[in-house]
Every structure is written in structure tokens, then in C-alpha cells.
C-alpha positions, 0 to 999 in steps of 0.5 A, a space after each residue: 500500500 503506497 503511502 504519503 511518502 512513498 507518492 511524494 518520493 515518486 513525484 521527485 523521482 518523476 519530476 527529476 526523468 529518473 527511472 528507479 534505479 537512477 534514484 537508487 544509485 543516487 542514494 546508494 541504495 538498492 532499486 528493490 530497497 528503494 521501491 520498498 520504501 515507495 511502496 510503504 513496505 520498508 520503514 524509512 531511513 533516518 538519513 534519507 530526507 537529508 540525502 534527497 534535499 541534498 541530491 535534488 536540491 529541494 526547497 523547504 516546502 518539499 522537506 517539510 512534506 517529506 517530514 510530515 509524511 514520513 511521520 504519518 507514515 510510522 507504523 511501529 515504535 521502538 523503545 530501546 535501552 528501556 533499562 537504562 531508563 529511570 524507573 519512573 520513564 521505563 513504567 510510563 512507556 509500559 502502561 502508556 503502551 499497554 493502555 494506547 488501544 483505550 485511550 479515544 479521540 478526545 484523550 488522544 487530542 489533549 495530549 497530543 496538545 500537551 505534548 506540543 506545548 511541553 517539546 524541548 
């Protein structure tokens, strides 16, 4: 299933007359690694937005999209070093993810508000 992503990392390539394993080879990657992340099938790496605004010189506007889709886009979170953490962090994450499938909408929307408010 394509998703915000892979649409907007496919416009780049289309727009740029590059066929997949062009843009493979730019980035240093796979064509099959690459169609994967275009397809929604592969998680998106870390350094990739960087390495396309760097390639295709992309404007500010089409970094932000990227950044916003490929947060949309995020179906699995990891937390590591989980003991390394004070116990008070180790047991919120817990029960934040032991409860994540009651909370509703309008839960949701309040800390996800918090949250923004309290960003670093």
C-alpha cells in the first residue's frame, strides 16, 4: 500500500526523468530497497530526507512534506535501552503502551496538545 511518502518520493523521482534505479544509485541504495520504501513496505531511513534535499536540491516546502509524511507514515515504535531508563520513564512507556488501544479521540487530542506545548 503506497503511502504519503512513498507518492511524494515518486513525484521527485518523476519530476527529476529518473527511472528507479537512477534514484537508487543516487542514494546508494538498492532499486528493490528503494521501491520498498515507495511502496510503504520498508520503514524509512533516518538519513534519507537529508540525502534527497541534498541530491535534488529541494526547497523547504518539499522537506517539510517529506517530514510530515514520513511521520504519518510510522507504523511501529521502538523503545530501546528501556533499562537504562529511570524507573519512573521505563513504567510510563509500559502502561502508556499497554493502555494506547483505550485511550479515544478526545484523550488522544489533549495530549497530543500537551505534548506540543511541553517539546524541548
Amino acid at each position: 500500500m503506497v503511502n504519503e511518502f512513498g507518492k511524494l518520493l515518486r513525484k521527485i523521482r518523476i519530476d527529476n526523468g529518473e527511472i528507479l534505479k537512477d534514484m537508487a544509485d543516487k542514494l546508494e541504495m538498492t532499486s528493490s530497497y528503494l521501491s520498498a520504501i515507495e511502496c510503504g513496505k520498508r520503514n524509512i531511513p533516518n538519513n534519507l530526507i537529508p540525502r534527497l534535499e541534498k541530491i535534488y536540491n529541494l526547497d523547504n516546502r518539499m522537506v517539510l512534506e517529506l517530514q510530515e509524511a514520513k511521520q504519518k507514515s510510522i507504523s511501529k515504535i521502538e523503545i530501546n535501552a528501556l533499562s537504562e531508563m529511570s524507573n519512573q520513564k521505563r513504567d510510563l512507556a509500559l502502561e502508556f503502551a499497554r493502555k494506547f488501544d483505550n485511550i479515544d479521540d478526545e484523550f488522544a487530542k489533549k495530549l497530543m496538545d500537551f505534548m506540543k506545548r511541553h517539546q524541548d
